[in-house]
N, C-alpha and C positions, 0 to 999 in steps of 0.2 A: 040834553043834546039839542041843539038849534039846527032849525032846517036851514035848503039854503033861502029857499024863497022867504022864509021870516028873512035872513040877513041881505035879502036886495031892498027889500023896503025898511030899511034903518038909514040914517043920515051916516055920512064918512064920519063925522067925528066921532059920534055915537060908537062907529064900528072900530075906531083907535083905540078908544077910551075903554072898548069892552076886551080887546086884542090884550091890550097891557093889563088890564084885569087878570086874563088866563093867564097870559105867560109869568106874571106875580104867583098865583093859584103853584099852576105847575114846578117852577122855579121853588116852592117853599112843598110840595110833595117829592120832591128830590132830594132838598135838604131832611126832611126825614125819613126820606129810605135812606140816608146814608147814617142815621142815626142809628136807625131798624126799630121805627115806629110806625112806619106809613100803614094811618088804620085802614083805608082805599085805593087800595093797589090799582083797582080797574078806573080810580079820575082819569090815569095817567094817558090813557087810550082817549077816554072822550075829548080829553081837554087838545093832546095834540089835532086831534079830527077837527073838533071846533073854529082851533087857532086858524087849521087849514083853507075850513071853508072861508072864514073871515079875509084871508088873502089871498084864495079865487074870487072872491067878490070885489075885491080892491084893483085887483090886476083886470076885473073884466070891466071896471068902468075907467081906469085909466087907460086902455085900449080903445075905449066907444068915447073916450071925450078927446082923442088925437081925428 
């Protein structure tokens, strides 16, 4: 789990690039609970959290650069 203050000192693309990462991540622990393999049921919690911070951090500098 990433703090938030790690993810203000990361560059935007960086934080794109890691964003599509989880939601790749998440996206394919979906597809196999739908299987009924999913061997880390609890990713599912961090990884939404993660996504989360990563687009409070987005929305708070596209607010501070208007």
């Amino acid at each position: 789990m990433t703090k938030i203050k790690e993810l203000r000192e990361i560059a935007p693309e960086d934080l794109k690039t890691k964003e599509k990462a989880l939601k790749k991540e998440l996206f394919e622990l979906k597809y196999q609970r739908k299987i009924g393999r999913a061997e880390k049921p609890h990713r599912f919690r961090l990884i939404r959290r993660d996504i989360a911070k990563i687009m409070t951090v987005t929305n708070e500098r596209a607010k501070n650069a208007k």
